[in-house]
py3Dmol code that shows the C-alpha trace and the ligand (Angstrom):
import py3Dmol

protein = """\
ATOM      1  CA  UNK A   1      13.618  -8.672  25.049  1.00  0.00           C
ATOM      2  CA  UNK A   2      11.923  -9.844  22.283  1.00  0.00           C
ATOM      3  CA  UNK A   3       9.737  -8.499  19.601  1.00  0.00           C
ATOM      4  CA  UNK A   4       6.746  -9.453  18.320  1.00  0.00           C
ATOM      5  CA  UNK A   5       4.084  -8.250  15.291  1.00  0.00           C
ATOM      6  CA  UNK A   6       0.827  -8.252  13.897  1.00  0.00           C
ATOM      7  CA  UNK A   7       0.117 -10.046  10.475  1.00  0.00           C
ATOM      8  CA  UNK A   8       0.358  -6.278   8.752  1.00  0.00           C
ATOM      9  CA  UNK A   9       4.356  -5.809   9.954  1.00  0.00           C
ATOM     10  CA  UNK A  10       5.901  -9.056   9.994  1.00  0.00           C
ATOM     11  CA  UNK A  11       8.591  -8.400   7.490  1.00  0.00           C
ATOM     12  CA  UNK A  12       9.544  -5.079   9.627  1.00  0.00           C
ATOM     13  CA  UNK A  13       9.086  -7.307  12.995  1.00  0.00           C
ATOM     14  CA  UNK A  14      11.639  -9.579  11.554  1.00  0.00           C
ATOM     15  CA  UNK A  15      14.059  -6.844  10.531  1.00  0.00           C
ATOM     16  CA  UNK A  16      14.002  -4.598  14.127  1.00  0.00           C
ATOM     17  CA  UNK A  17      14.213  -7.553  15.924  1.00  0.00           C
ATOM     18  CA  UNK A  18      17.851  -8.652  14.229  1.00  0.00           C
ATOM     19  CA  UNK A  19      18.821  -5.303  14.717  1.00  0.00           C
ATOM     20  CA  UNK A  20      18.682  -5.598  18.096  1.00  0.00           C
ATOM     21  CA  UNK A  21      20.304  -9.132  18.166  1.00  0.00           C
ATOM     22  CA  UNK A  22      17.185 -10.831  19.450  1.00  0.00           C
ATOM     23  CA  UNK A  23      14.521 -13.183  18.402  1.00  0.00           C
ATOM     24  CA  UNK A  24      10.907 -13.031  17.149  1.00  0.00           C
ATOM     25  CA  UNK A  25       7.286 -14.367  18.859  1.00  0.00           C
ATOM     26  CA  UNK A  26       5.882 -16.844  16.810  1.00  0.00           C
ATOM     27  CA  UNK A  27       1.817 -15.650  16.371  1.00  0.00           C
ATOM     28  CA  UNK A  28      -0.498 -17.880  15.692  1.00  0.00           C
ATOM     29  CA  UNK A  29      -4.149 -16.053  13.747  1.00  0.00           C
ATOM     30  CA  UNK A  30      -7.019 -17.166  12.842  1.00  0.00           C
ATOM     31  CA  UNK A  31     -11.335 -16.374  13.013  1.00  0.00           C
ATOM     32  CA  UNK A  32     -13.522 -17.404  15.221  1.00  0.00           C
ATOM     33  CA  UNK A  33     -16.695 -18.846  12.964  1.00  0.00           C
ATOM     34  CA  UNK A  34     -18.368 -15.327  13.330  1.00  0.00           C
ATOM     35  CA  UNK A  35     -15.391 -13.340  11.821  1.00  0.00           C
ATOM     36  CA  UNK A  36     -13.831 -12.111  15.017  1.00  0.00           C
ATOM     37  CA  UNK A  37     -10.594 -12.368  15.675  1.00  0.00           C
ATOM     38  CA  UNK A  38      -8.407 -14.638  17.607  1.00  0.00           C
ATOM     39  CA  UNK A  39      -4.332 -15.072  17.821  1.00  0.00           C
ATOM     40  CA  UNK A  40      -2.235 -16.991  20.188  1.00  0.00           C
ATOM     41  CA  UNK A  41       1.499 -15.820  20.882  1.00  0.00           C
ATOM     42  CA  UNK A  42       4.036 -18.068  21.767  1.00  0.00           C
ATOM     43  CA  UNK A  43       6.324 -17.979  25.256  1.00  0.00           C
ATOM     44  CA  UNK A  44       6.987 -14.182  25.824  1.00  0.00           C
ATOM     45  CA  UNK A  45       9.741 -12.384  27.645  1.00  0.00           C
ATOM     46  CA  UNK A  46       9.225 -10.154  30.527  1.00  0.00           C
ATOM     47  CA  UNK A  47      10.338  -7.157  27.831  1.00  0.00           C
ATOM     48  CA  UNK A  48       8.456  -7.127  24.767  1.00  0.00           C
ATOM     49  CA  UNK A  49       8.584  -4.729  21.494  1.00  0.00           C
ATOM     50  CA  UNK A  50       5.048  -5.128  19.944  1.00  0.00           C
ATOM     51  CA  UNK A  51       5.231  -3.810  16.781  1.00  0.00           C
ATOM     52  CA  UNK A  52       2.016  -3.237  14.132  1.00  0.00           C
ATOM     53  CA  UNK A  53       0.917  -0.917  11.689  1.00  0.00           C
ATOM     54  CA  UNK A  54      -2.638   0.682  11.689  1.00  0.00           C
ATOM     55  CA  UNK A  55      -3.642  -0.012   7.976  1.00  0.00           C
ATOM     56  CA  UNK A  56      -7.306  -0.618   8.095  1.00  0.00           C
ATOM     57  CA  UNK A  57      -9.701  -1.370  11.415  1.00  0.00           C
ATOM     58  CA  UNK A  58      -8.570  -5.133  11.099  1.00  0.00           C
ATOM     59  CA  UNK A  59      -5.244  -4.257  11.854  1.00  0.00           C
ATOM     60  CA  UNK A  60      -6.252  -2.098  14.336  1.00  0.00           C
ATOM     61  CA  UNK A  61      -8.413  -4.749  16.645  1.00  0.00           C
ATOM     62  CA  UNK A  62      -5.574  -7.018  15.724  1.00  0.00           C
ATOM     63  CA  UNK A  63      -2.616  -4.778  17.625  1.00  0.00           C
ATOM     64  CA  UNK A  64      -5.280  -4.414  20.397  1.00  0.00           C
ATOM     65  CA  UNK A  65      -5.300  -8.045  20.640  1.00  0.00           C
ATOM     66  CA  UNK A  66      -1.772  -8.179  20.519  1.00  0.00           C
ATOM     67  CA  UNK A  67      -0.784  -6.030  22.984  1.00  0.00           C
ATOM     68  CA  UNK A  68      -3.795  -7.438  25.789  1.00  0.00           C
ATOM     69  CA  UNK A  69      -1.737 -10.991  25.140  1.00  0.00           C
ATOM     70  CA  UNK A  70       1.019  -9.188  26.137  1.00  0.00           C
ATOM     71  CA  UNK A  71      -0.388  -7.925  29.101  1.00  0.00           C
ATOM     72  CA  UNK A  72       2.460 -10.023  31.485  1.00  0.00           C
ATOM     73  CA  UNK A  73       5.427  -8.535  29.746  1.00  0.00           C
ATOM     74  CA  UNK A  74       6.578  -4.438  30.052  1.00  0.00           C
ATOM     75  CA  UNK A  75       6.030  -3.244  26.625  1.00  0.00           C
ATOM     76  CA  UNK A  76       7.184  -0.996  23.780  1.00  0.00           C
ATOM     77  CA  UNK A  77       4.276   0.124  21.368  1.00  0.00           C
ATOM     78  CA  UNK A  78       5.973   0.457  17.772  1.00  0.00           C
ATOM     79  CA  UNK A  79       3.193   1.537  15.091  1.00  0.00           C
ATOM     80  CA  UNK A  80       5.063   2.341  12.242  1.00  0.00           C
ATOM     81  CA  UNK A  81       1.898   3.858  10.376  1.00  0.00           C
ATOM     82  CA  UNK A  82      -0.705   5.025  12.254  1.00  0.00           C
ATOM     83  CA  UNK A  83      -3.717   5.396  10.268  1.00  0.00           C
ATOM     84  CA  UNK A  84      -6.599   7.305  11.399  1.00  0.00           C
ATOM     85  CA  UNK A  85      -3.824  10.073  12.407  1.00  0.00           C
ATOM     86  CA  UNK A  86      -4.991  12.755   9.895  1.00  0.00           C
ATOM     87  CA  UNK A  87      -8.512  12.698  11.509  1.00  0.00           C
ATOM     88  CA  UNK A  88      -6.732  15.157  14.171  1.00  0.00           C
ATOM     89  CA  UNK A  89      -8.689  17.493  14.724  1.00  0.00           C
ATOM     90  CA  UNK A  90     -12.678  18.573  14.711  1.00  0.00           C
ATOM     91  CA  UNK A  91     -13.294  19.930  11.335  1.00  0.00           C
ATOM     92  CA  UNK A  92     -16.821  20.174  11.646  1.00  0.00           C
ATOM     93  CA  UNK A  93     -19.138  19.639  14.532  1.00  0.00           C
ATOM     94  CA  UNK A  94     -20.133  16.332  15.432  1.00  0.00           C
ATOM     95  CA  UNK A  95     -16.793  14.286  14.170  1.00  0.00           C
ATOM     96  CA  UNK A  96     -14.525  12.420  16.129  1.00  0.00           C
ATOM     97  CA  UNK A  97     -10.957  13.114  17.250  1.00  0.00           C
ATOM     98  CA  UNK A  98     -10.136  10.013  15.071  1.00  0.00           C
ATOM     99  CA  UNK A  99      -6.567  10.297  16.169  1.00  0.00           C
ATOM    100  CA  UNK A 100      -7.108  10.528  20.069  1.00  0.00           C
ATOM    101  CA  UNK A 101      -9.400   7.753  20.402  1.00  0.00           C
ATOM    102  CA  UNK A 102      -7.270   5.024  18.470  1.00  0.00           C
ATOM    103  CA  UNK A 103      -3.830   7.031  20.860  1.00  0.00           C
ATOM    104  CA  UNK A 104      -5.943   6.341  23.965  1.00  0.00           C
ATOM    105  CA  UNK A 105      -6.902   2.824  23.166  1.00  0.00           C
ATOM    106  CA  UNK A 106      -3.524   1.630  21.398  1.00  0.00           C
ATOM    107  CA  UNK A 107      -1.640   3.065  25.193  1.00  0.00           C
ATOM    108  CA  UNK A 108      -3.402   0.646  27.508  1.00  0.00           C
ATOM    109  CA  UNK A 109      -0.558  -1.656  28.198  1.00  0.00           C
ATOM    110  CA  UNK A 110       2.300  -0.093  27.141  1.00  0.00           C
ATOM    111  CA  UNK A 111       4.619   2.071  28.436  1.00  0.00           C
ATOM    112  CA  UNK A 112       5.672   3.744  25.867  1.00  0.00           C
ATOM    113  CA  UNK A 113       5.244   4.173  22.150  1.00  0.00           C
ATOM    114  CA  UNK A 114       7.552   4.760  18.446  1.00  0.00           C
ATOM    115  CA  UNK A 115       5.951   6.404  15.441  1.00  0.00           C
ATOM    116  CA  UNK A 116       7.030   6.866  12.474  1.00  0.00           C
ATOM    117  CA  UNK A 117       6.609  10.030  10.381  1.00  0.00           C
ATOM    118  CA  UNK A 118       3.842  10.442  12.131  1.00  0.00           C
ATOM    119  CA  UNK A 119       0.955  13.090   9.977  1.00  0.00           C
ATOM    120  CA  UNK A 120       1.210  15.376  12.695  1.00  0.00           C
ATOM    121  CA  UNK A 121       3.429  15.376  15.927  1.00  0.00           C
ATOM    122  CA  UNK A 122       0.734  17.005  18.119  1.00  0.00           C
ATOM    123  CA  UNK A 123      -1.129  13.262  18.137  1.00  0.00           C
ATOM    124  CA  UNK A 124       1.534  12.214  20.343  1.00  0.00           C
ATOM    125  CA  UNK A 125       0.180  13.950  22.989  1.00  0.00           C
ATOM    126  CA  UNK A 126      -2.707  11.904  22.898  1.00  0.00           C
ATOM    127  CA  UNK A 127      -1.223   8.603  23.615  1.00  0.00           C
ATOM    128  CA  UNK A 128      -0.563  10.264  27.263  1.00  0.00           C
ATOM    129  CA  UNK A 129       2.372   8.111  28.075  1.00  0.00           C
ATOM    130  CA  UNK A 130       5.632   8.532  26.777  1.00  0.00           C
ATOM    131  CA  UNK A 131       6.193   8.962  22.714  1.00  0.00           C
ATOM    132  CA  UNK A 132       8.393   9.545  20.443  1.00  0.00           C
ATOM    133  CA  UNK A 133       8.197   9.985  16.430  1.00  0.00           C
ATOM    134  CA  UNK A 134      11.153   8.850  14.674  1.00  0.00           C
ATOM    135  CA  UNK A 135      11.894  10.023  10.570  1.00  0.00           C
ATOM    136  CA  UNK A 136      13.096   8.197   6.910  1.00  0.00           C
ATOM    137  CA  UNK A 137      13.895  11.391   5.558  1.00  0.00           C
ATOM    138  CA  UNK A 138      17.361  10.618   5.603  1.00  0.00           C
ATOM    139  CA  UNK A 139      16.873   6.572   4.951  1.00  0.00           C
ATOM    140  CA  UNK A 140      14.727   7.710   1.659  1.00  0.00           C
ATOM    141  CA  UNK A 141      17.120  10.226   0.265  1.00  0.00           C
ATOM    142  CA  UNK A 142      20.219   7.408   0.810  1.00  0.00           C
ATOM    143  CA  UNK A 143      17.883   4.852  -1.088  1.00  0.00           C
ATOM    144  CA  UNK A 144      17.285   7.452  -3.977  1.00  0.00           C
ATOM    145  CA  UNK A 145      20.933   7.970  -4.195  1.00  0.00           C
ATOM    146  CA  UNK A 146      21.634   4.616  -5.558  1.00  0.00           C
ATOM    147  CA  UNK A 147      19.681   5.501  -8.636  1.00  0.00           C
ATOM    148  CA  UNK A 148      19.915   9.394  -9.383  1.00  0.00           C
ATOM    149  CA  UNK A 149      22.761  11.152  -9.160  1.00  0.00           C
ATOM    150  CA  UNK A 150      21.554  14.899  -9.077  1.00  0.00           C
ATOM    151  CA  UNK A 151      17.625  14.890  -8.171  1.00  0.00           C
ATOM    152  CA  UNK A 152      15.424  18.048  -8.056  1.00  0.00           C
ATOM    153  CA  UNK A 153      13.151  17.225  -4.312  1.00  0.00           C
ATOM    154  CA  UNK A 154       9.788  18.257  -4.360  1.00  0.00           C
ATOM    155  CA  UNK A 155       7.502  18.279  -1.449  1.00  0.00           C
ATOM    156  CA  UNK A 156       3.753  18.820  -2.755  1.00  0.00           C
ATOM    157  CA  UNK A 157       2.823  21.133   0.392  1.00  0.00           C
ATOM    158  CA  UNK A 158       4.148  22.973   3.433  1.00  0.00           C
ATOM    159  CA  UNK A 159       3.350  19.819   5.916  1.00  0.00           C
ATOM    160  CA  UNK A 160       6.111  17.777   3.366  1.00  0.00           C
ATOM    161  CA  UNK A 161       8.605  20.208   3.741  1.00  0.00           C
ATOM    162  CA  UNK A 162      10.574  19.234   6.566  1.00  0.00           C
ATOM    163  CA  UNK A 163      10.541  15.036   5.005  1.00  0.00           C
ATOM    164  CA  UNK A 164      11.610  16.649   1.927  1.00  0.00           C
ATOM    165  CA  UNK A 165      14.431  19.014   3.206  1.00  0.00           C
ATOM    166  CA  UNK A 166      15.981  15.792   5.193  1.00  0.00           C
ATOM    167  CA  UNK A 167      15.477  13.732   1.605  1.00  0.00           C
ATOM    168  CA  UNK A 168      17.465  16.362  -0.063  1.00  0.00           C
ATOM    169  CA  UNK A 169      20.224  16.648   2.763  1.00  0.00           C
ATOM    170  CA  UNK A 170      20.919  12.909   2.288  1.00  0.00           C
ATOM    171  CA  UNK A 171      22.621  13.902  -1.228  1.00  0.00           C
ATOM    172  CA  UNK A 172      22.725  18.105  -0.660  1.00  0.00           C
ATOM    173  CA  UNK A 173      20.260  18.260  -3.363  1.00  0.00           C
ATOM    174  CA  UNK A 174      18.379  21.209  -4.476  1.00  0.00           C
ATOM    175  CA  UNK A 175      14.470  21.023  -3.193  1.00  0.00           C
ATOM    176  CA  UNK A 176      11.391  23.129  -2.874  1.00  0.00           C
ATOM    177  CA  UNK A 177       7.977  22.992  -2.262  1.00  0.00           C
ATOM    178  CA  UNK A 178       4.850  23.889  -3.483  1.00  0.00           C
ATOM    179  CA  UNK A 179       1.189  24.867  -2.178  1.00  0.00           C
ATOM    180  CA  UNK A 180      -1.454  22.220  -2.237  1.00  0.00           C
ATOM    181  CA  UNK A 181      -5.056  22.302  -1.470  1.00  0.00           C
ATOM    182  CA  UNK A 182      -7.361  19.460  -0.672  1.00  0.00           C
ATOM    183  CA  UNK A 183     -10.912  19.829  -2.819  1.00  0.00           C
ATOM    184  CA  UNK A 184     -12.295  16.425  -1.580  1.00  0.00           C
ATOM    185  CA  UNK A 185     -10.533  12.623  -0.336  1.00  0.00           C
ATOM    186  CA  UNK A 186      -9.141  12.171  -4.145  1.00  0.00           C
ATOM    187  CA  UNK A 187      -8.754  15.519  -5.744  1.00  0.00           C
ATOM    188  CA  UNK A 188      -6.157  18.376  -4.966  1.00  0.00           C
ATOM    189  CA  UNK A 189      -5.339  21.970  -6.255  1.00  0.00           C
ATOM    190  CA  UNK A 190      -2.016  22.955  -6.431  1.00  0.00           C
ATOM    191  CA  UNK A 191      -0.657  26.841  -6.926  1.00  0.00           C
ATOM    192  CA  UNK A 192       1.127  26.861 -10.086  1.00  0.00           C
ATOM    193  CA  UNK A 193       4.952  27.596  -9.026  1.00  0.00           C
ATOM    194  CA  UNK A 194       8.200  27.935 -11.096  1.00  0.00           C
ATOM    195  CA  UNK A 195      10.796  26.104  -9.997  1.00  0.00           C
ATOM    196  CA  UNK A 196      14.567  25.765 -11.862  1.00  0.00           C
ATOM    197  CA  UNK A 197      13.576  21.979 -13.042  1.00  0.00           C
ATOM    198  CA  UNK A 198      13.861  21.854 -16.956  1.00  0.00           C
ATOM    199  CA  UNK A 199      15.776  18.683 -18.398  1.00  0.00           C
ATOM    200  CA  UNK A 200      15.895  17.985 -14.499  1.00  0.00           C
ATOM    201  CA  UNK A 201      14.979  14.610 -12.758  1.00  0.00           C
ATOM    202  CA  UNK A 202      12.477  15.402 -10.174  1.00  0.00           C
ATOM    203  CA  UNK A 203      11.369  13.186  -7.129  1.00  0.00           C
ATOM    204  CA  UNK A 204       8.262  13.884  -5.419  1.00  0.00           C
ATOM    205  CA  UNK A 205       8.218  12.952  -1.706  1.00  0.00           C
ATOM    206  CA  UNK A 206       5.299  13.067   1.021  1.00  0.00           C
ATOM    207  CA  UNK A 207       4.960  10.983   3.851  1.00  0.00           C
ATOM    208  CA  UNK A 208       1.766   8.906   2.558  1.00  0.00           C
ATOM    209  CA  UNK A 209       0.210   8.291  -0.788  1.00  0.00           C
ATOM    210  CA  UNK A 210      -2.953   7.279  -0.441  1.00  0.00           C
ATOM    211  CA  UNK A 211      -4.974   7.686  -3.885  1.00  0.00           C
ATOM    212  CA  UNK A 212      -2.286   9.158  -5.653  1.00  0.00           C
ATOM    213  CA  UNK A 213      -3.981  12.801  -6.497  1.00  0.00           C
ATOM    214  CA  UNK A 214      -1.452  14.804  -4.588  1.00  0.00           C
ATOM    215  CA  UNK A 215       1.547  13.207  -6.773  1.00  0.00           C
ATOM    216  CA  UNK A 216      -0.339  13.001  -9.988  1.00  0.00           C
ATOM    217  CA  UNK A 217      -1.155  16.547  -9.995  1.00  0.00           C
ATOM    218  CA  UNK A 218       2.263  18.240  -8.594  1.00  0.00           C
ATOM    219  CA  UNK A 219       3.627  15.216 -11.547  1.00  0.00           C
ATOM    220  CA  UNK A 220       1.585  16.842 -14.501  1.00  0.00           C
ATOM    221  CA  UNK A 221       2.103  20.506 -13.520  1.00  0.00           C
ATOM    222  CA  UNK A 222       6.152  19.559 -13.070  1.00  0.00           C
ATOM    223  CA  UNK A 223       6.018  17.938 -16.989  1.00  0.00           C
ATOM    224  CA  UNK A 224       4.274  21.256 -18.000  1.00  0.00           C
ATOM    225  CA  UNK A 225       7.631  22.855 -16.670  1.00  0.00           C
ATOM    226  CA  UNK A 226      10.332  20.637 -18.368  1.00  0.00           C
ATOM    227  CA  UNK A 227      10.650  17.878 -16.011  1.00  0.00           C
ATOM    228  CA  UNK A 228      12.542  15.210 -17.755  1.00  0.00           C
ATOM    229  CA  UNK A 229      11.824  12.433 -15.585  1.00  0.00           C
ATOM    230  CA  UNK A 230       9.659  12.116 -12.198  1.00  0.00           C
ATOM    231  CA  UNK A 231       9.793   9.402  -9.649  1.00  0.00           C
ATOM    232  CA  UNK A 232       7.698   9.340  -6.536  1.00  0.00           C
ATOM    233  CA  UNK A 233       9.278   8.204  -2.706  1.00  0.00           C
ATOM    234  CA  UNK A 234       6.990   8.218   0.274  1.00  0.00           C
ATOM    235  CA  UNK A 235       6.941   6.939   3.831  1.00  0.00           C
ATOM    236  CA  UNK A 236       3.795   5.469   3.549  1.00  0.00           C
ATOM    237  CA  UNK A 237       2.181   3.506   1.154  1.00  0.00           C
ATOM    238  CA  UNK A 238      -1.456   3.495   1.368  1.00  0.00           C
ATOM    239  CA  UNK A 239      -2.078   3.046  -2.288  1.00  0.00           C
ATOM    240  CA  UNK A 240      -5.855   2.935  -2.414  1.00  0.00           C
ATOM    241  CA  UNK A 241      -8.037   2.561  -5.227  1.00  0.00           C
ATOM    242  CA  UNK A 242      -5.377   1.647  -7.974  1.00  0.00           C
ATOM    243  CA  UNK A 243      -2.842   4.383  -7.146  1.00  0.00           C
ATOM    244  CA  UNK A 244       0.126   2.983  -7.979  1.00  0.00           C
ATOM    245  CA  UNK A 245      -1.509   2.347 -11.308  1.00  0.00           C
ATOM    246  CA  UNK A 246      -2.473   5.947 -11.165  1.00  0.00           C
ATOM    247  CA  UNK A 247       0.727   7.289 -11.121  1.00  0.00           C
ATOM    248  CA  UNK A 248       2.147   4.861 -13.531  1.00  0.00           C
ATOM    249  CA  UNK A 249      -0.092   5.888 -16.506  1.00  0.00           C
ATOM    250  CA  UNK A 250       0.129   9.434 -15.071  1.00  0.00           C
ATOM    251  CA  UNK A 251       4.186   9.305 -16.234  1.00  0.00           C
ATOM    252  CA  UNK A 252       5.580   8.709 -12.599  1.00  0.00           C
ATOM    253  CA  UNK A 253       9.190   6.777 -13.690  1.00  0.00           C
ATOM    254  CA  UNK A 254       9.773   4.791 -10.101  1.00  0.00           C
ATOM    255  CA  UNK A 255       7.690   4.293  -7.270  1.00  0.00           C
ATOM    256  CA  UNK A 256       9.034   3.762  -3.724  1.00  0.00           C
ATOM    257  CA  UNK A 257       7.979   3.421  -0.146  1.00  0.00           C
ATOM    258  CA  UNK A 258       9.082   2.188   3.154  1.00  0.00           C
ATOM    259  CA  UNK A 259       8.093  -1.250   4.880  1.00  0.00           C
ATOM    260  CA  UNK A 260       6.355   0.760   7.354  1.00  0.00           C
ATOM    261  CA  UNK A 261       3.250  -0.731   5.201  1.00  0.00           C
ATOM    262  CA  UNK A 262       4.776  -4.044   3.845  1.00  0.00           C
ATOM    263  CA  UNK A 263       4.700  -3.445  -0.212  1.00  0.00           C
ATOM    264  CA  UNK A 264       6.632  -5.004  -3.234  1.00  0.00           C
ATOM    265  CA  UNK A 265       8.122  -2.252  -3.681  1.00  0.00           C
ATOM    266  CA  UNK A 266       9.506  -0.935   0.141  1.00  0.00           C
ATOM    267  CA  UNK A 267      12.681  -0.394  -0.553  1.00  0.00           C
ATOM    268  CA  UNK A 268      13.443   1.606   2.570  1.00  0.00           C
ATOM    269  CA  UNK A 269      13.609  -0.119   5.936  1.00  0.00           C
ATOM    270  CA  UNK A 270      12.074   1.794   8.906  1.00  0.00           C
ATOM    271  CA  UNK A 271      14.118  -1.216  11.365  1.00  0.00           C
ATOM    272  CA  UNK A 272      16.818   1.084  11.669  1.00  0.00           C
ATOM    273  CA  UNK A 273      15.446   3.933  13.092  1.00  0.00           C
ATOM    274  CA  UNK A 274      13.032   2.141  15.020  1.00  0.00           C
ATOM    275  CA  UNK A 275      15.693   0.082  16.964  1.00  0.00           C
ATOM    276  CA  UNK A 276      17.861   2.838  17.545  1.00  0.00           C
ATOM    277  CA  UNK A 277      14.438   4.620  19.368  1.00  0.00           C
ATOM    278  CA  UNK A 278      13.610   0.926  21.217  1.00  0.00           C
ATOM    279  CA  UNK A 279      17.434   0.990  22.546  1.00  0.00           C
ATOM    280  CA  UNK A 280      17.078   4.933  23.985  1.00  0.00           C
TER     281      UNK A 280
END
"""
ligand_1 = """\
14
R5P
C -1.689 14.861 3.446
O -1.597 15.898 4.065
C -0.570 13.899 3.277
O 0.651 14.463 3.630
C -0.513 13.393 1.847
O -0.183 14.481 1.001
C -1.810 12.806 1.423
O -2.207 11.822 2.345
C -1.702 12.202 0.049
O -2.942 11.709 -0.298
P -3.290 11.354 -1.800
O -2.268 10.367 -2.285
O -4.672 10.722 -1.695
O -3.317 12.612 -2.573
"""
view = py3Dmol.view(width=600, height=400)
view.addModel(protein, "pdb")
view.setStyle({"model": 0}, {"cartoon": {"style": "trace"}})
view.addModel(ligand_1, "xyz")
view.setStyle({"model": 1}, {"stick": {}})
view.zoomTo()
view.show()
């Protein structure tokens, strides 16, 4: 067995594969002179983990690619963040199932496939082969504990709650959550709430930040309460449009994600969890 990534989870590739004791397929990518993509893997074995994260539609023609040159091998689809997964259902007439189309093009080849904190376990289903969805909650409350020593966990909506309640289990922390509601892509409401967290440290976790609204707002509103300090932990980190920025000027102390998108500042490693699902 042997693993091998796209350009957008090489660090992550590299990490899962010496967890499992084996080696990694040098890729070789480059453009063809109209802009379309073109990579050449080195000698395969007849097992292969393909692993790459769906950050942008680059990545995403990229893993296609990836996984068609793997077409001789028996492979294991690992896509630590799926984007395109919160498009998962019709909102309005007309749209897409974002989430089942990139599920039923991403299975082709594979036999079966790892997420990671997934949006929304339902989009499994879609990949029609077998899948599982594997969780950091635990690896991102054991990475918080090295700094804070009695945290307050905050999950900014209902869909956070479970991430959050493993986060706080990691260190039996007190947690709760509070009610958000999406106004448009970059601005939330959220219910004011009180919650027992004056002179407290406070760590709001979600699976993704993307712009940053969700955390800035739940950030001020927690200040407004007697906060003393907040930090910010997620699974993924999108970070568009200056977020981390964002949150810095909005008061956030420490921001930290997972290498399930490869940042400067991943400090939790999704290799663990993902091998242990490769070796089930
Ligand atoms: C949405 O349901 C997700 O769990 C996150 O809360 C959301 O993606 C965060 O987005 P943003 O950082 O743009 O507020």
């Amino acid at each position: 067995m042997k693993v091998i990534s796209t350009e957008y989870s090489q660090v992550l590739g590299a990490k899962v594969a010496e967890r499992l004791g084996t080696g990694v397929v040098d890729v070789r990518f480059s453009r063809f002179p109209d802009g379309e993509q073109y990579l050449r893997t080195g000698p395969l074995d007849g097992k292969t983990v393909i692993i790459g994260s769906v950050v942008n539609s680059h990545a995403l023609i990229q893993l296609l690619l990836l996984i068609d040159a793997c077409s001789k091998s028996e492979n294991i689809l690992v896509v630590p963040y799926m984007g395109y997964a919160r498009q998962d259902r019709q909102f309005n007439e007309g749209e897409p199932l974002s989430a089942r189309a990139v599920a039923g093009a991403l299975a082709r080849g594979v036999s079966r496939v790892i997420t990671v904190n997934i949006h929304d376990e339902r989009v499994l289903s879609h990949f029609r082969i077998p899948a599982v969805n594997v969780t950091l909650g635990y690896d991102v409350g054991r990475e918080l504990k090295k700094s804070l020593t009695d945290p307050f966990i905050v999950a900014p909506d209902d869909g956070a709650r479970y991430f959050a309640e493993q986060v706080a289990l990691a260190g039996k922390w007190d947690m709760d959550h509070l009610d958000k509601t999406r106004v448009s892509g970059d601005t939330v409401t959220i219910e004011p709430k009180n919650l027992d967290i004056k002179n407290r440290d406070v760590v709001i976790v979600d699976d993704i930040i993307s712009t940053g609204g969700t955390i800035a707002t739940a950030a001020s509103m927690m200040y407004r309460e007697g906060a003393k300090t907040i930090h910010a932990a997620c699974v993924h980190g999108v970070f568009t449009g200056g977020a981390y920025t964002h949150l810095k000027s909005a008061g956030i102390r420490d921001i930290t994600c997972s290498d399930t998108i490869e940042r400067a500042f991943s400090t939790t490693s999704a290799a663990g969890v993902i091998a242990e699902a490769v070796q089930e």
